[in-house]
C-alpha positions as CSV (number, residue, x, y, z in Angstrom):
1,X,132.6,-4.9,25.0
2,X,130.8,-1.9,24.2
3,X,127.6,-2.1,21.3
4,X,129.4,-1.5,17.6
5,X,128.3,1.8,15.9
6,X,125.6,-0.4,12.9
7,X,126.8,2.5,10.4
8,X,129.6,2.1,10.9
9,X,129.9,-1.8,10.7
10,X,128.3,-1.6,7.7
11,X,130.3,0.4,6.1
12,X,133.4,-1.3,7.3
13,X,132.0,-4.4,5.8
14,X,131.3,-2.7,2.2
15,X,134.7,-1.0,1.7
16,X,136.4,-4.3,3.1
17,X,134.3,-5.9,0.5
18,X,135.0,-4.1,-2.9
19,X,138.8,-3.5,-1.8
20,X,138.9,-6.9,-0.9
21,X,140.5,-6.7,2.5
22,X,139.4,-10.4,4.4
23,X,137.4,-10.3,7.4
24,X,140.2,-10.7,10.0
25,X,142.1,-7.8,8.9
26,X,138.9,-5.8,9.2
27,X,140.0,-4.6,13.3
28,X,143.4,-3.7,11.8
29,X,141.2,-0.6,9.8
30,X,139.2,0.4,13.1
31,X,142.7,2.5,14.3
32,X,142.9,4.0,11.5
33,X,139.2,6.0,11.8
34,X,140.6,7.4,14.7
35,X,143.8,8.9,13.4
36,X,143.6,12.1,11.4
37,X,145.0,10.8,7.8
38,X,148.0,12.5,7.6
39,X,149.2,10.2,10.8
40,X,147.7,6.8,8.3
41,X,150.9,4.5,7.8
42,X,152.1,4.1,4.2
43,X,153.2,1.2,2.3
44,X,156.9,-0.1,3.4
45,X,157.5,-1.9,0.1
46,X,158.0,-4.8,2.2
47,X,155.4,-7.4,1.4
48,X,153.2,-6.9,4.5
49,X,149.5,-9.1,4.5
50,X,147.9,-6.9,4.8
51,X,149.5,-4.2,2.9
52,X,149.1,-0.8,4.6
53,X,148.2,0.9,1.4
54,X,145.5,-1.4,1.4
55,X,144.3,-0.3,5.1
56,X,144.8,3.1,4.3
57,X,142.4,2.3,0.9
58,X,139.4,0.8,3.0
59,X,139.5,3.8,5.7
60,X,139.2,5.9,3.3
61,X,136.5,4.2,1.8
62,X,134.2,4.1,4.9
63,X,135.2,7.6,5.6
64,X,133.5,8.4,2.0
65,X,130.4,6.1,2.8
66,X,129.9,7.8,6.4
67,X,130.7,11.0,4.9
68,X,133.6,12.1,7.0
């Protein structure tokens, strides 16, 4: 497995920390970091654990603390 970006990480691990997303949905965000936004699922009102809002929320979070 190739190293993990440290910036990155760490700013994987603060957004999943104040959004409260738990530490073994954190790989279900990585995807997302490599999808422009407008292809980011949305919520399906369904009741998902995660919720995909909530996915969405923390991507965009370490977008805004890696300045993307």
């Amino acid at each position: 497995m190739p190293d993990r970006d440290d910036a990155l990480e760490a700013a994987l691990t603060a957004a999943s920390d104040e959004m409260g997303l738990q530490l073994w949905y954190r790989d279900c965000v990585r995807p997302l970091l490599r999808m422009p936004e407008e292809s980011w699922p949305t919520c399906c009102a369904g009741n998902c654990e995660p919720c995909n809002q909530l996915l969405v929320e923390v991507a965009r979070r370490v977008r805004a603390k890696l300045g993307r």
